[in-house]
FITI-56841 format. One line per 10 residues: number of its first residue (from 1); their letters; for each residue x, y, z of C-alpha. Coordinates in pm, 1 decimal. Example, Ala and Ser with C-alpha at 12.3 -4.5 7.8 and 13.67 -1.06 7.14 Angstrom:
% FITI-56841
1> as> 1230.0:-450.0:780.0; 1367.0:-106.0:714.0 .
% end
This chain:
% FITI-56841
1> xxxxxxxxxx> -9169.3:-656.7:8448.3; -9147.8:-306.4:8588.3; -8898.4:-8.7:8442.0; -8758.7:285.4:8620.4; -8578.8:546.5:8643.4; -8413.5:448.4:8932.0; -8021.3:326.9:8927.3; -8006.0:-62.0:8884.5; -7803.2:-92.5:9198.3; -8051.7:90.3:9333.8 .
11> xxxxxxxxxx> -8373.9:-163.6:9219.3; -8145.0:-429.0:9321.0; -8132.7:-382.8:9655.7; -8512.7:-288.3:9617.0; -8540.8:-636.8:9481.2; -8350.6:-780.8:9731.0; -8532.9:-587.8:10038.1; -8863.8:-646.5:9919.6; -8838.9:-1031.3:9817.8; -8964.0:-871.1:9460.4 .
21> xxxxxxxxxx> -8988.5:-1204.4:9240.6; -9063.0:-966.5:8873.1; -8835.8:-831.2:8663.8; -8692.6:-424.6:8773.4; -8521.8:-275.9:8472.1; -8352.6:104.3:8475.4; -8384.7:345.3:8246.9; -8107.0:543.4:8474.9; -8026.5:743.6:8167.7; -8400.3:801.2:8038.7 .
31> xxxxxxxxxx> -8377.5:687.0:7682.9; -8704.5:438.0:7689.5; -8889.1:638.6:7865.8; -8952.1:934.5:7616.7; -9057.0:679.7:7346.3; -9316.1:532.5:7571.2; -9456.3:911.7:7732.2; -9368.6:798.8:8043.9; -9114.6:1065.4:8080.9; -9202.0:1419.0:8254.0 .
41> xxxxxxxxxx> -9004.8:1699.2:8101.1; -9180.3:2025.9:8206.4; -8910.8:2292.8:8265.3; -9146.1:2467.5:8550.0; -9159.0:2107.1:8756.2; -8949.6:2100.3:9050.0; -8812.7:1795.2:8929.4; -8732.6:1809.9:8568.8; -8761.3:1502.9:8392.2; -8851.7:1222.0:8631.6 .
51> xxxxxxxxxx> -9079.1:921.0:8521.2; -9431.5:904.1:8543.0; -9614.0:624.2:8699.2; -9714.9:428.8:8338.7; -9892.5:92.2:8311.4; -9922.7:-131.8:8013.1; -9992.3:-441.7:7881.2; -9849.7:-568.6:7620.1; -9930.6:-893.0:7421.0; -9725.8:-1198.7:7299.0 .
61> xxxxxxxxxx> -9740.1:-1057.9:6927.5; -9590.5:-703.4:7146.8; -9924.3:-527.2:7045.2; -9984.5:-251.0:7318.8; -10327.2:-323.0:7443.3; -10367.5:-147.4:7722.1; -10185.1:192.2:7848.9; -10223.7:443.1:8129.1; -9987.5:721.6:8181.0; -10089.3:907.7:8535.3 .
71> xxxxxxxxxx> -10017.1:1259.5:8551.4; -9945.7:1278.7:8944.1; -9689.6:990.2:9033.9; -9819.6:962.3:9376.6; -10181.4:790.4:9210.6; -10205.3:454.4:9178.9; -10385.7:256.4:8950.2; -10677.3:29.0:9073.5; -10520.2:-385.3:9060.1; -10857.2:-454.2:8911.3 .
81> xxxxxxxxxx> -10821.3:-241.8:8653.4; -10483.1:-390.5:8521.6; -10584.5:-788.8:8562.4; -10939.9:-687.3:8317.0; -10738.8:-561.6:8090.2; -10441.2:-842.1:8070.5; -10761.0:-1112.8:8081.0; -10910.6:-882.1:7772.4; -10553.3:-884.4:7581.4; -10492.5:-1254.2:7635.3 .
91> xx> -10154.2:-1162.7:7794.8; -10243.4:-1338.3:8150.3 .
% end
């Protein structure tokens, strides 16, 4: 599943575009995103309060068992890096 700050009419035709077969949630009005640090809210950015790019995995008990918040949005994060740590949690 994949959250964002993005309008959900907005993912939806994302979805639609992109033949996207997951889950795209918004957080349009940035409530989750605080509680999670996913949320950018320095006052000297450019663009105050925008989402980070944030991965996690998250188990079938919802124990968080793997996070990684980037600081730059424009970084990805390494595929191989997300599938060890969803075969280490037991969430694949």
């Amino acid at each position: 599943m994949g959250i964002s700050a993005d309008h959900a009419a907005t993912l939806e035709a994302f979805t639609k575009q992109n033949g996207t077969k997951h889950l795209l949630l918004s957080d349009f009005r940035r409530t989750m995103l605080p509680g999670w640090g996913a949320l950018e809210t320095n006052e000297q950015s450019p663009i105050f309060r925008y989402a980070r790019r944030a991965y996690f995995v998250i188990d079938r008990q919802g124990v968080v068992r793997y996070q990684k918040i980037q600081t730059n949005a424009l970084d990805l994060l390494n595929p191989d890096e997300v599938l060890k740590a969803l075969k280490e949690s037991g969430a694949a």
